[in-house]
Every structure is written in structure tokens, then in C-alpha cells.
Chimera marker file (.cmm) of the C-alpha trace (Angstrom):
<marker_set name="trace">
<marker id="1" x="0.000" y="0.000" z="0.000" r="1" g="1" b="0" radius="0.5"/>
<marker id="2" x="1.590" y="3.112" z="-0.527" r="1" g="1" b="0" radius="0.5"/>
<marker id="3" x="1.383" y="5.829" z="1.715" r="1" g="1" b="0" radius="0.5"/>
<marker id="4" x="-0.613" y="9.094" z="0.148" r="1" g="1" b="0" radius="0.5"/>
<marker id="5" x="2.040" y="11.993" z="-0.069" r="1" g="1" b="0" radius="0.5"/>
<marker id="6" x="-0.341" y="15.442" z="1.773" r="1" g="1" b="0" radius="0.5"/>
<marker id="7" x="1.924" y="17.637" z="0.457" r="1" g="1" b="0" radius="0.5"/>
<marker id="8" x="1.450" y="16.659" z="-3.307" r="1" g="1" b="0" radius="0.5"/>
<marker id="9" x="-2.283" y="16.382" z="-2.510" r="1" g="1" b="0" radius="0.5"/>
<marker id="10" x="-2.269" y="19.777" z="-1.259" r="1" g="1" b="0" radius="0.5"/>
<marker id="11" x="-0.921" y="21.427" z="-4.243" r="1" g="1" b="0" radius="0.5"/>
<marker id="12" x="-3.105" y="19.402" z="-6.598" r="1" g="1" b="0" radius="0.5"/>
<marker id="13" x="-5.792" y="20.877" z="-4.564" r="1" g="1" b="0" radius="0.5"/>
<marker id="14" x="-3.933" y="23.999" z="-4.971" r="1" g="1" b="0" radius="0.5"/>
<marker id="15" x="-3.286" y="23.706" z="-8.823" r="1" g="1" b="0" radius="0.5"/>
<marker id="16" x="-7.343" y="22.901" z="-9.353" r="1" g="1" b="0" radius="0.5"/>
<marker id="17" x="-8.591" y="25.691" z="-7.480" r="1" g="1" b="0" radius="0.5"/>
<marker id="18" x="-6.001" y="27.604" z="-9.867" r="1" g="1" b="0" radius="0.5"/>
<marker id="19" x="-7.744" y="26.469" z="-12.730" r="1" g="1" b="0" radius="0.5"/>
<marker id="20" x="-11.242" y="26.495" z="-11.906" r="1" g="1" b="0" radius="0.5"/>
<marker id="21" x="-10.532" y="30.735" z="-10.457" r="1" g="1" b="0" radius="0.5"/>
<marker id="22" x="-8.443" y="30.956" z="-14.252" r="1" g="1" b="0" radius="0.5"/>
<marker id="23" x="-11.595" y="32.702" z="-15.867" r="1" g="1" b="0" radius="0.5"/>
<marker id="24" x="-11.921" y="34.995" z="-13.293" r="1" g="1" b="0" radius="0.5"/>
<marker id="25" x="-8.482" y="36.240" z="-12.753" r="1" g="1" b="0" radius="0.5"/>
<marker id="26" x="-6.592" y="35.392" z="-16.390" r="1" g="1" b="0" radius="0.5"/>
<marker id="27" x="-8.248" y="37.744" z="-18.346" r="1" g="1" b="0" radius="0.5"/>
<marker id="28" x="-7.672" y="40.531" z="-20.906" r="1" g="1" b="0" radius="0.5"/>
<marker id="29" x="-8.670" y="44.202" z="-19.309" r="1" g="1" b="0" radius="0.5"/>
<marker id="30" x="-11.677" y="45.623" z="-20.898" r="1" g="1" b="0" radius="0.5"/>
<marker id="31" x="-11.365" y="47.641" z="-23.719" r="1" g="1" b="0" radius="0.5"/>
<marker id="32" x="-11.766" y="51.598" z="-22.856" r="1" g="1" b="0" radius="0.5"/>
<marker id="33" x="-14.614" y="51.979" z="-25.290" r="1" g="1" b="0" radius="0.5"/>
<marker id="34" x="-16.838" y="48.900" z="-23.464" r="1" g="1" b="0" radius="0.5"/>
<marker id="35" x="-18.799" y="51.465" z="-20.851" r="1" g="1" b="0" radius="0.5"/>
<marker id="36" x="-19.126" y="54.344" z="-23.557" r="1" g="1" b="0" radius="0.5"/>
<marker id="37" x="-20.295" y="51.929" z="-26.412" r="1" g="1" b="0" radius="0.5"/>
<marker id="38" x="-23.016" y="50.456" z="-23.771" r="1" g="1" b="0" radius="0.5"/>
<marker id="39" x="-23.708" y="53.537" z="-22.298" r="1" g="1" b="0" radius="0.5"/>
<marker id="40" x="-24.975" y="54.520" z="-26.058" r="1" g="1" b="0" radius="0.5"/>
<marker id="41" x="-26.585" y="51.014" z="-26.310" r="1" g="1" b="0" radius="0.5"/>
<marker id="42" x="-28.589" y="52.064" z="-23.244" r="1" g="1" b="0" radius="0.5"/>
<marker id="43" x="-29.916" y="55.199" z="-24.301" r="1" g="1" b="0" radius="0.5"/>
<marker id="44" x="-30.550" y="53.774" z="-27.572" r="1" g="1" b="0" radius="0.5"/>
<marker id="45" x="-32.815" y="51.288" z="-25.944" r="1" g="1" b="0" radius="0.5"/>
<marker id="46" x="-34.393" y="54.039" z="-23.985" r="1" g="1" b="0" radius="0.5"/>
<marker id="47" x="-35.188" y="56.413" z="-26.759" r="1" g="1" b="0" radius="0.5"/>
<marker id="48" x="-36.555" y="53.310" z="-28.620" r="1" g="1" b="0" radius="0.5"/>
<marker id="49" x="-39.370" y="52.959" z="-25.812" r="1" g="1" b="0" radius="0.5"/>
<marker id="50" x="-40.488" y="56.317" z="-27.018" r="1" g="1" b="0" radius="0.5"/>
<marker id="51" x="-41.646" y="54.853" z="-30.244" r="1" g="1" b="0" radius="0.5"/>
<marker id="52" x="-44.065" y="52.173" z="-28.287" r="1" g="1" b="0" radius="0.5"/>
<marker id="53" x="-47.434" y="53.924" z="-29.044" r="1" g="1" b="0" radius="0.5"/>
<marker id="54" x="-47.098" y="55.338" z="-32.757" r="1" g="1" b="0" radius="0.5"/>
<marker id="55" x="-44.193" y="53.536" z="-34.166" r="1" g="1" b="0" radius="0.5"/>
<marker id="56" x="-44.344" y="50.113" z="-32.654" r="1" g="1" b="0" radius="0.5"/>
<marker id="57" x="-42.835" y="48.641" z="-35.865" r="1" g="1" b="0" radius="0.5"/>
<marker id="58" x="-40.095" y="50.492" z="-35.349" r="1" g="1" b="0" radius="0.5"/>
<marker id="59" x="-39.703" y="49.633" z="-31.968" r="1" g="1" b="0" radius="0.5"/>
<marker id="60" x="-39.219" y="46.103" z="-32.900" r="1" g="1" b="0" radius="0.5"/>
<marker id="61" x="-37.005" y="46.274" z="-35.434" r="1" g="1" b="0" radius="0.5"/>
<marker id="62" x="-34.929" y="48.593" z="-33.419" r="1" g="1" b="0" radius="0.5"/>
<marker id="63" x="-35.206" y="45.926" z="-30.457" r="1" g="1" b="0" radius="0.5"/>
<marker id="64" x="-34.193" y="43.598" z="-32.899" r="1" g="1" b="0" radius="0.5"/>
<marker id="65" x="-31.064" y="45.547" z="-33.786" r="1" g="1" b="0" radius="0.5"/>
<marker id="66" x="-29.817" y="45.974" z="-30.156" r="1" g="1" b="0" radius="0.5"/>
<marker id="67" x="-30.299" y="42.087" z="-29.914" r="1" g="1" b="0" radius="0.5"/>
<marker id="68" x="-28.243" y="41.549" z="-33.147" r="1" g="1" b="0" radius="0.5"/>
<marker id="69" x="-25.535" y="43.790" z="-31.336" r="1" g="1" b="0" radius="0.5"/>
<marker id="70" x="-25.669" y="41.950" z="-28.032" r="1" g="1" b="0" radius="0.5"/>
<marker id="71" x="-25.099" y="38.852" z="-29.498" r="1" g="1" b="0" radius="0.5"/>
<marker id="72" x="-22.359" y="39.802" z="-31.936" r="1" g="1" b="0" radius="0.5"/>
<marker id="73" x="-20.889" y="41.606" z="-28.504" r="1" g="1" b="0" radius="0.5"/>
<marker id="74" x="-21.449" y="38.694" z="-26.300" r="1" g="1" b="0" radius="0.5"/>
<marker id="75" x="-19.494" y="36.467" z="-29.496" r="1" g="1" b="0" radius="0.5"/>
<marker id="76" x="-16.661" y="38.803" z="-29.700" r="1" g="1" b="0" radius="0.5"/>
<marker id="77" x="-16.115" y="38.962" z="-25.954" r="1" g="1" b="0" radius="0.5"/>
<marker id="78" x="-16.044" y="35.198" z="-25.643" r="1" g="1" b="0" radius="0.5"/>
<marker id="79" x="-13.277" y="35.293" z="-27.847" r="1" g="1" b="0" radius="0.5"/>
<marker id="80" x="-11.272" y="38.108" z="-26.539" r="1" g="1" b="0" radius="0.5"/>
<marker id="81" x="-12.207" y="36.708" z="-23.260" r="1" g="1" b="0" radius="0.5"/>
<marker id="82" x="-11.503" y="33.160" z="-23.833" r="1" g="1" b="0" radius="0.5"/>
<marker id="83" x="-13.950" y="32.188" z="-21.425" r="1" g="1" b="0" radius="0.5"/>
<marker id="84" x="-17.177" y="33.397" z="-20.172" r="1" g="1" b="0" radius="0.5"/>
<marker id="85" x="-16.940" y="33.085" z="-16.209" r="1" g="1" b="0" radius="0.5"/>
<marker id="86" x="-20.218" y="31.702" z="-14.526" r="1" g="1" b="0" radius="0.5"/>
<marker id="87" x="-22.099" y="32.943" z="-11.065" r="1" g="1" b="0" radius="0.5"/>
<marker id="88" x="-21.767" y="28.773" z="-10.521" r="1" g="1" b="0" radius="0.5"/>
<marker id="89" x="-17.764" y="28.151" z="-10.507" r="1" g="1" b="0" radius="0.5"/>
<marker id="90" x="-16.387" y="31.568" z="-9.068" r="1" g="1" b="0" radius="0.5"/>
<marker id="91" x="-14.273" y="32.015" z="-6.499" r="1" g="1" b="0" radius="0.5"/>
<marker id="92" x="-15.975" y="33.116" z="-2.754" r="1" g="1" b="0" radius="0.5"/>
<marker id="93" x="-14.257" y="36.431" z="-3.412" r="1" g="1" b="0" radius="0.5"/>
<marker id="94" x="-16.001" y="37.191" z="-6.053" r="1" g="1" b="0" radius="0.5"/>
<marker id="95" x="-19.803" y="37.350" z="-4.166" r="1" g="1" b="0" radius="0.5"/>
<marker id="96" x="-19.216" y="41.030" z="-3.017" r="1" g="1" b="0" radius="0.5"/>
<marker id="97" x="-18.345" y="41.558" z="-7.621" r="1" g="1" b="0" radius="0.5"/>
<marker id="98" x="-21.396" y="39.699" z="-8.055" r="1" g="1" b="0" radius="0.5"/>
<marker id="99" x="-23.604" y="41.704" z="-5.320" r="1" g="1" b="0" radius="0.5"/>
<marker id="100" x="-22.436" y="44.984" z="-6.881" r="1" g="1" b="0" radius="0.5"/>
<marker id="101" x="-23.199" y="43.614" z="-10.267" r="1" g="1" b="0" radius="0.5"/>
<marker id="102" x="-26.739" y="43.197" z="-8.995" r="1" g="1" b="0" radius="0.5"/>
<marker id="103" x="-26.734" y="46.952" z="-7.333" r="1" g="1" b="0" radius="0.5"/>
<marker id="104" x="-25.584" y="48.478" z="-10.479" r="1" g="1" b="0" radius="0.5"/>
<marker id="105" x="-27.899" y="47.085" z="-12.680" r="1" g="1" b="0" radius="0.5"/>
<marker id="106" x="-30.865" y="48.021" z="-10.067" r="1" g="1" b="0" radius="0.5"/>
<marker id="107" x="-29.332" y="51.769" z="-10.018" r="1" g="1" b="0" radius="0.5"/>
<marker id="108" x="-29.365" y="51.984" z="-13.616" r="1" g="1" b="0" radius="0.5"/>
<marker id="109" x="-33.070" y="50.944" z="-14.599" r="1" g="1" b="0" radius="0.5"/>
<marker id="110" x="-34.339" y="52.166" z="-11.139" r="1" g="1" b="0" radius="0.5"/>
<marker id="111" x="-32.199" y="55.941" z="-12.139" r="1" g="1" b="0" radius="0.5"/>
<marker id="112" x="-33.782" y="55.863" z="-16.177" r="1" g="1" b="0" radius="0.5"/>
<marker id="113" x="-37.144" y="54.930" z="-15.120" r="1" g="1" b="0" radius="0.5"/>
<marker id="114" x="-37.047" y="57.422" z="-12.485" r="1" g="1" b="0" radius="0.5"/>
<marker id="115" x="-36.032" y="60.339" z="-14.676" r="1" g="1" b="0" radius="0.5"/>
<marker id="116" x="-38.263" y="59.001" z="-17.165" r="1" g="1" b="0" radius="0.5"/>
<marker id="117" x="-41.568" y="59.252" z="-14.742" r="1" g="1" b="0" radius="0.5"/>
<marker id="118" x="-40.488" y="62.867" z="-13.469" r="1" g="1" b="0" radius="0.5"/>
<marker id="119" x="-39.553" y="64.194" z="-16.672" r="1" g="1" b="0" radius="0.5"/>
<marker id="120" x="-39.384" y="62.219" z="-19.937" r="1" g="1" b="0" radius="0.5"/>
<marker id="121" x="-37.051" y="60.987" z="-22.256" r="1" g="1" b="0" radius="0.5"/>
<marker id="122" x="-35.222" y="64.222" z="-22.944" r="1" g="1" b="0" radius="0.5"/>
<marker id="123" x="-34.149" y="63.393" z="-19.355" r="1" g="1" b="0" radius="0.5"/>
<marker id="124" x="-34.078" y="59.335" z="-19.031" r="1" g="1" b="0" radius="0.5"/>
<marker id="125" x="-31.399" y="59.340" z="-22.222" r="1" g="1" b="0" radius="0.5"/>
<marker id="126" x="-28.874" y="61.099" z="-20.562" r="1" g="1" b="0" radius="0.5"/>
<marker id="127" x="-29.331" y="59.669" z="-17.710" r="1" g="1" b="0" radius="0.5"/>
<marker id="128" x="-29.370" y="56.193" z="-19.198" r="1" g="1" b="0" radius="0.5"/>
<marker id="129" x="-25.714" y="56.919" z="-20.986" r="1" g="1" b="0" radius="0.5"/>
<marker id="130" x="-24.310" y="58.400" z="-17.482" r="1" g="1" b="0" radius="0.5"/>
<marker id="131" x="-25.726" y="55.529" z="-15.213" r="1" g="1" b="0" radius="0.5"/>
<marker id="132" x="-24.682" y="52.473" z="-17.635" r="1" g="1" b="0" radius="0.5"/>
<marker id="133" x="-21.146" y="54.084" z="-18.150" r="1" g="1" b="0" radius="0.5"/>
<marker id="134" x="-20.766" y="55.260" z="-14.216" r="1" g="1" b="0" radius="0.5"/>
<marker id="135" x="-22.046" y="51.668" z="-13.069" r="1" g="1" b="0" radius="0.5"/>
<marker id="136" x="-19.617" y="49.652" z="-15.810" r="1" g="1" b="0" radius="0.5"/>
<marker id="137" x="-17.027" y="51.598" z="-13.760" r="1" g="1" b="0" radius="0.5"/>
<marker id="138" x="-17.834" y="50.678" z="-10.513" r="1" g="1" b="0" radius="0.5"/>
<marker id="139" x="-18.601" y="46.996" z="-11.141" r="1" g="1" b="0" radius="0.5"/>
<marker id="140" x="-15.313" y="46.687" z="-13.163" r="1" g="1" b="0" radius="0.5"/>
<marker id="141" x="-13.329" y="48.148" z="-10.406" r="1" g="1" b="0" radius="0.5"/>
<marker id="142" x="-15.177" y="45.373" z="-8.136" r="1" g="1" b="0" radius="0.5"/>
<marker id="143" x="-14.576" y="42.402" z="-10.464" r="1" g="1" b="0" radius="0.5"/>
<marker id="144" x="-10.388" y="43.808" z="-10.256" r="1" g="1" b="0" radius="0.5"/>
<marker id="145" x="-10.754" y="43.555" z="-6.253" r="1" g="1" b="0" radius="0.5"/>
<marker id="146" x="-11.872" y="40.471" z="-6.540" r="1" g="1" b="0" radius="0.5"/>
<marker id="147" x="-9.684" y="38.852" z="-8.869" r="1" g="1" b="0" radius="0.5"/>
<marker id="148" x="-6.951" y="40.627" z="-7.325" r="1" g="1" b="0" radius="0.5"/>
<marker id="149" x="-7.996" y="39.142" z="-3.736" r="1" g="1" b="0" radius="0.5"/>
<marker id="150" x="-8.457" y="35.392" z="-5.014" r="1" g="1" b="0" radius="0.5"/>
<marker id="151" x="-4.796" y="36.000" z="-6.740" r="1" g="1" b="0" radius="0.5"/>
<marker id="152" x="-3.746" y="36.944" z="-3.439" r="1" g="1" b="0" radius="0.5"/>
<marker id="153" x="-5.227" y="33.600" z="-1.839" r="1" g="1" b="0" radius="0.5"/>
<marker id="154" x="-3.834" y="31.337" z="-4.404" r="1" g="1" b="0" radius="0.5"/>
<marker id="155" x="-0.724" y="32.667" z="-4.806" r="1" g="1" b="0" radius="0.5"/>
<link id1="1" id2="2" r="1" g="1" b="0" radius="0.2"/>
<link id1="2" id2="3" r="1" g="1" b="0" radius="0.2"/>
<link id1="3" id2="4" r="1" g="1" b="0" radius="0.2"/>
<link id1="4" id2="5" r="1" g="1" b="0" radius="0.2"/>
<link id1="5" id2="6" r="1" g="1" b="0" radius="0.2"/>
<link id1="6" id2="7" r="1" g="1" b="0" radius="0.2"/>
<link id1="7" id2="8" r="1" g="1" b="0" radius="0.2"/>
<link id1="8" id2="9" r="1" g="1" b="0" radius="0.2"/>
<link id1="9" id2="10" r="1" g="1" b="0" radius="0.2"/>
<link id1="10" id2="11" r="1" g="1" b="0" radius="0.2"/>
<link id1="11" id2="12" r="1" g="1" b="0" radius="0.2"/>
<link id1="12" id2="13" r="1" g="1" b="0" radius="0.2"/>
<link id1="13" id2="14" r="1" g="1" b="0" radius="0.2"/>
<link id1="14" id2="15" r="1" g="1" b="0" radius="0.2"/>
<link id1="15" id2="16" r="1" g="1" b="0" radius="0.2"/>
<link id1="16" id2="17" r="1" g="1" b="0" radius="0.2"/>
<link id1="17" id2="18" r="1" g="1" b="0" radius="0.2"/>
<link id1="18" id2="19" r="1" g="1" b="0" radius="0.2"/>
<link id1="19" id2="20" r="1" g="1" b="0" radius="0.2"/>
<link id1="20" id2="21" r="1" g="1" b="0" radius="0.2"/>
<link id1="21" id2="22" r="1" g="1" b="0" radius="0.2"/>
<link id1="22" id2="23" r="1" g="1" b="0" radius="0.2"/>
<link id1="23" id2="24" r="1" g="1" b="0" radius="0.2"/>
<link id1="24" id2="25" r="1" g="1" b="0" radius="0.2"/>
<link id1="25" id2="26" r="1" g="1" b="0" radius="0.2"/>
<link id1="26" id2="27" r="1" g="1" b="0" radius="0.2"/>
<link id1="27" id2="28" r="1" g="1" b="0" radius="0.2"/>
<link id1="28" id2="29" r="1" g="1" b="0" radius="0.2"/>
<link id1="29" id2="30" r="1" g="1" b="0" radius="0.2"/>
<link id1="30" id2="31" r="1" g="1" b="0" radius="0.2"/>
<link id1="31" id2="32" r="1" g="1" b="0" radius="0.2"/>
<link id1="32" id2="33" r="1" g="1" b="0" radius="0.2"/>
<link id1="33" id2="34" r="1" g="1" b="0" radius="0.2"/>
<link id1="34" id2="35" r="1" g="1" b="0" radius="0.2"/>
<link id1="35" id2="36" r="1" g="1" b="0" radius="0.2"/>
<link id1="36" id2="37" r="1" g="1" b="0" radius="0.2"/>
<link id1="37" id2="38" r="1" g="1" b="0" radius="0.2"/>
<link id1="38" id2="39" r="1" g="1" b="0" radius="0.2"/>
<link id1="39" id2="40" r="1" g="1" b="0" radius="0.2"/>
<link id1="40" id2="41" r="1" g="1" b="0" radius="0.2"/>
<link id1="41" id2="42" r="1" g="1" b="0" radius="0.2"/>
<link id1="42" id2="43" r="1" g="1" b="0" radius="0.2"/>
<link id1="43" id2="44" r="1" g="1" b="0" radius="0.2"/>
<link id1="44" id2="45" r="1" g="1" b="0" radius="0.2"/>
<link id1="45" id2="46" r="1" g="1" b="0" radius="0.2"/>
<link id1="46" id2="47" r="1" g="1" b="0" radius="0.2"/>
<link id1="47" id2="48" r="1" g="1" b="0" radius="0.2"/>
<link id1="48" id2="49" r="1" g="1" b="0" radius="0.2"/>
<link id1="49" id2="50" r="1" g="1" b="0" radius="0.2"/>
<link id1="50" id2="51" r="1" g="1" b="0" radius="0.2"/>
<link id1="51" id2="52" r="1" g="1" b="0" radius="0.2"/>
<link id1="52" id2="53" r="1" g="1" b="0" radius="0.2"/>
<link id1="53" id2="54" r="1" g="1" b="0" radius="0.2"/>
<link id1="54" id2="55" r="1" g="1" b="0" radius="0.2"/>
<link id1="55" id2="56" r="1" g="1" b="0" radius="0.2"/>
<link id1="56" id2="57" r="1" g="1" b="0" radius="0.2"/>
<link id1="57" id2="58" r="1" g="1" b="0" radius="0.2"/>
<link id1="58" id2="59" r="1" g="1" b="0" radius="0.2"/>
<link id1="59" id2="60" r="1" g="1" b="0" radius="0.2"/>
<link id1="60" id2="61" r="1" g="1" b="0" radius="0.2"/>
<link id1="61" id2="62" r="1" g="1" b="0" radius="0.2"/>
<link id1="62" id2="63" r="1" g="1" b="0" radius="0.2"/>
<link id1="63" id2="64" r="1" g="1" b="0" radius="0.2"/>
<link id1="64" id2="65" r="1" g="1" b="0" radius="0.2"/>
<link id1="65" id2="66" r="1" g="1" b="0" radius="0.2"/>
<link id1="66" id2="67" r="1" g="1" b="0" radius="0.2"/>
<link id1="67" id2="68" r="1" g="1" b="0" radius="0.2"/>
<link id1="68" id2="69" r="1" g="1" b="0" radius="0.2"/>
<link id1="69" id2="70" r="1" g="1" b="0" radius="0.2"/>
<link id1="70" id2="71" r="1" g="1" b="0" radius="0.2"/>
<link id1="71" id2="72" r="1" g="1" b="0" radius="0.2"/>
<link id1="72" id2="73" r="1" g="1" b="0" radius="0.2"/>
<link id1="73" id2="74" r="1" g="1" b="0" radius="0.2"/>
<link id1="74" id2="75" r="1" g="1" b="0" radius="0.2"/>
<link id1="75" id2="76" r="1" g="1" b="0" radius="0.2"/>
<link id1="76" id2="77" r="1" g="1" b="0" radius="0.2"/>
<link id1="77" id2="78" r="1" g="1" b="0" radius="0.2"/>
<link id1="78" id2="79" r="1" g="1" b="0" radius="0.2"/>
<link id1="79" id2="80" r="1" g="1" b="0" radius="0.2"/>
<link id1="80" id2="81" r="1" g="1" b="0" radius="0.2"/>
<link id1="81" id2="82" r="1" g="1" b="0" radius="0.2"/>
<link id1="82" id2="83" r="1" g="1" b="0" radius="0.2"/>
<link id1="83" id2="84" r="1" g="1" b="0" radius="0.2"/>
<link id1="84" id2="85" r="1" g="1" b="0" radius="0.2"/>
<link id1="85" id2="86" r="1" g="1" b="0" radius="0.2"/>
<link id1="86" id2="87" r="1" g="1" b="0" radius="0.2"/>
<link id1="87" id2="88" r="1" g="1" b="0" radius="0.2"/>
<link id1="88" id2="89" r="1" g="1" b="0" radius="0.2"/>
<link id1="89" id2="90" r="1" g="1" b="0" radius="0.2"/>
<link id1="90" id2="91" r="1" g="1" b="0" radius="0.2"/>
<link id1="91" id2="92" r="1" g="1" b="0" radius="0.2"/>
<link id1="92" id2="93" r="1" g="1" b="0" radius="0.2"/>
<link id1="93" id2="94" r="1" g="1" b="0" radius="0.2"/>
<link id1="94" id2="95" r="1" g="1" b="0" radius="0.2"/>
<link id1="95" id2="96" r="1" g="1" b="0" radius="0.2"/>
<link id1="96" id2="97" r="1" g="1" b="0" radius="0.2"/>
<link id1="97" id2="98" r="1" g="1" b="0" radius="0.2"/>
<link id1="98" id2="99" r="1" g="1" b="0" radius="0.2"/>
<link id1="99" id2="100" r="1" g="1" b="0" radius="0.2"/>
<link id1="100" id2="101" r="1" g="1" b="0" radius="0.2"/>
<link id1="101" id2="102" r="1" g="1" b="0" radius="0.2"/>
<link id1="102" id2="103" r="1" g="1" b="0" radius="0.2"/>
<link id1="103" id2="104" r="1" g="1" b="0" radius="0.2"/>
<link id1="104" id2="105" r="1" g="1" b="0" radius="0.2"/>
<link id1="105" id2="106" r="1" g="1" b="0" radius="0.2"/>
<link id1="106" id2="107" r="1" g="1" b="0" radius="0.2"/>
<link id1="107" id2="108" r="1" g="1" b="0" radius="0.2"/>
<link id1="108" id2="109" r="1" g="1" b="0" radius="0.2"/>
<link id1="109" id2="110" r="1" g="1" b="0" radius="0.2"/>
<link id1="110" id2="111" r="1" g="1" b="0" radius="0.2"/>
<link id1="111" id2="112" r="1" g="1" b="0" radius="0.2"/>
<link id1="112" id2="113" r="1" g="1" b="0" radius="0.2"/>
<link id1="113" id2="114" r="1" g="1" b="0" radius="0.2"/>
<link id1="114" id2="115" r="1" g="1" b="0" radius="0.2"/>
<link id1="115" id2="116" r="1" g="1" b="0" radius="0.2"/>
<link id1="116" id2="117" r="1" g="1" b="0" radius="0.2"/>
<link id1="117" id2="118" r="1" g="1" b="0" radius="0.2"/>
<link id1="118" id2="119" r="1" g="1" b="0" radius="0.2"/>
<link id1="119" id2="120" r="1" g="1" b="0" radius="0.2"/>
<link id1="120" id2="121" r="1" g="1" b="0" radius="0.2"/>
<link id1="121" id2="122" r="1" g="1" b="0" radius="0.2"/>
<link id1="122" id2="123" r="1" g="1" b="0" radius="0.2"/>
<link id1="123" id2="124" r="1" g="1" b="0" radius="0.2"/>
<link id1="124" id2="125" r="1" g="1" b="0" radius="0.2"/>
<link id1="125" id2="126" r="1" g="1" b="0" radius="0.2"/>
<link id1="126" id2="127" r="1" g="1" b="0" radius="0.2"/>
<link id1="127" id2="128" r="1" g="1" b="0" radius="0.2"/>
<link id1="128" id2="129" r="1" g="1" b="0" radius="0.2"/>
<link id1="129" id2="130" r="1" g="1" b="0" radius="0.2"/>
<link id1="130" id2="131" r="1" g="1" b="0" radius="0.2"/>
<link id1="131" id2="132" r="1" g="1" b="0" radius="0.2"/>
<link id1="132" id2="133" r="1" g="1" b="0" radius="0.2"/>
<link id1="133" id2="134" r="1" g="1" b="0" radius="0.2"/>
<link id1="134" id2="135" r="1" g="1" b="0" radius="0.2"/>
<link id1="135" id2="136" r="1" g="1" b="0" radius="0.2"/>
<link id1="136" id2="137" r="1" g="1" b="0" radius="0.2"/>
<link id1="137" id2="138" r="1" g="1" b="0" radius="0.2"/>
<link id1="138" id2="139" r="1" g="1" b="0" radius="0.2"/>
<link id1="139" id2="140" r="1" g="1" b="0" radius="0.2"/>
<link id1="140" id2="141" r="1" g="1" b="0" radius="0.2"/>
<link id1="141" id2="142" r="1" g="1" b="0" radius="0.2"/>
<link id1="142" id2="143" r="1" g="1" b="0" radius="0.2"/>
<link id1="143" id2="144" r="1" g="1" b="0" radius="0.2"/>
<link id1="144" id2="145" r="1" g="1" b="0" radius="0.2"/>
<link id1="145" id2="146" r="1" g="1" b="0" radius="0.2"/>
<link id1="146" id2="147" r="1" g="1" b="0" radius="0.2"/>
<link id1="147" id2="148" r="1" g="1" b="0" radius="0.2"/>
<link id1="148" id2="149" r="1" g="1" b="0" radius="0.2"/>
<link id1="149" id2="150" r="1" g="1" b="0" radius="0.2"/>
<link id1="150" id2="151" r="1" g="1" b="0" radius="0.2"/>
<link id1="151" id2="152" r="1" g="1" b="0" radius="0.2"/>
<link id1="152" id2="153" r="1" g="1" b="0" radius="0.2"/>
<link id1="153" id2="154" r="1" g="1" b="0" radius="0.2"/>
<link id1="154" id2="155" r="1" g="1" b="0" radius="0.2"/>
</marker_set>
């Protein structure tokens, strides 16, 4: 019988837990133009809702132009990516990212429809481009922490 060597085990355990946290902390930084370019997406998405009563035709093929560019995004950043991380496989460090992820997203469609409801679109467009691009920033600066901690952890 042969006797089972803990430190080996250890960094196997070590080396796995690399791997599985690789898609969270291996990646490329995003691109500059990422919170601008879905800033615009936002208030394009916005001003489309103004079209819902008299132009719904238009409405739907604009929809259906914002999906087109979502998916060719979501392609391309697969590929710059290399791997799309999951809410399933991350690393513990990376529940305070995934908290402010759900924060953000609540500030930005609680902040447009709020403008929207007090004001109008003139308002809700702006304030769609300035909330997406403000709370990219913030959540990317979260996701860094994170990965940055979990580095830390498996170094």
C-alpha cells in the first residue's frame, strides 16, 4: 500500500482551485470603449421605448437591432475573453463583484425609469448613458478587487 504523499495532494488541490478561479483572474482588461459603447446602447434602448405607441414597428425592429448587437458583442467577448466566467464556478471572493453587479444594474433601470416618470425621455437618455457608463465603472473596479484578492489567496 503506498502511503498518500499530503503535500502533493495539497498542491493538486492547490493547482485545481487555480484552474477552476483561471476565468476569473486570467483575463484581458476591458477595452476603454466597453462602458461608452453600452452607455450609447442604453440610451438607444431608452429612446426606442419612445416609439411604443405610434411607431411600434419600429420599436421592434430597433429591439431587434440591439439584440443583433448583443449577441455579436457577447461572441466577440467570448473570444477576446476566452472564457465566459459563470455565477456557478467563481471564487468566494467574487460574491461582493457579483452583489455589486446586482446593485448596479438596479441603479441603472431604477435611475432611467425614475427620470423618465419625473420628466421624460429628454431626461431618461442622458441619464441612461451616465448611469450604464458610471455603473460599468464601478462593477469593473469590483470584479479587479476580486480577482486581485483570489490572486492573493492562491498565490
Amino acid at each position: 500500500m503506498e502511503s498518500i504523499d499530503r503535500e502533493a495532494l495539497r498542491e493538486a488541490h492547490r493547482a485545481a482551485e487555480r484552474a477552476e478561479a483561471a476565468p476569473y483572474i486570467d483575463y484581458p482588461p476591458t477595452p476603454a470603449w466597453y462602458p461608452p459603447a453600452m452607455g450609447a446602447w442604453a440610451t438607444a434602448y431608452t429612446l426606442l421605448l419612445t416609439l411604443w405607441e405610434d411607431h411600434g414597428w419600429w420599436l421592434v425592429l430597433g429591439m431587434i437591432g440591439l439584440a443583433a448587437l448583443t449577441g455579436l458583442f457577447l461572441g466577440w467577448y467570448s473570444h477576446h475573453h476566452g472564457a465566459v466566467p459563470n455565477l456557478r464556478h467563481a471564487p468566494r471572493e467574487f460574491r461582493s463583484a457579483f452583489a455589486c453587479y446586482a446593485v448596479v444594474v438596479v441603479s441603472i433601470v431604477g435611475s432611467i425609469a425614475l427620470s423618465w416618470w419625473l420628466v421624460g425621455p429628454a431626461l431618461a437618455a442622458p441619464v441612461a448613458f451616465v448611469a450604464t457608463v458610471v455603473g460599468l465603472v464601478v462593477y469593473e473596479r469590483a470584479f479587479a478587487s476580486s480577482a486581485r484578492r483570489t490572486r492573493q489567496r492562491l498565490a
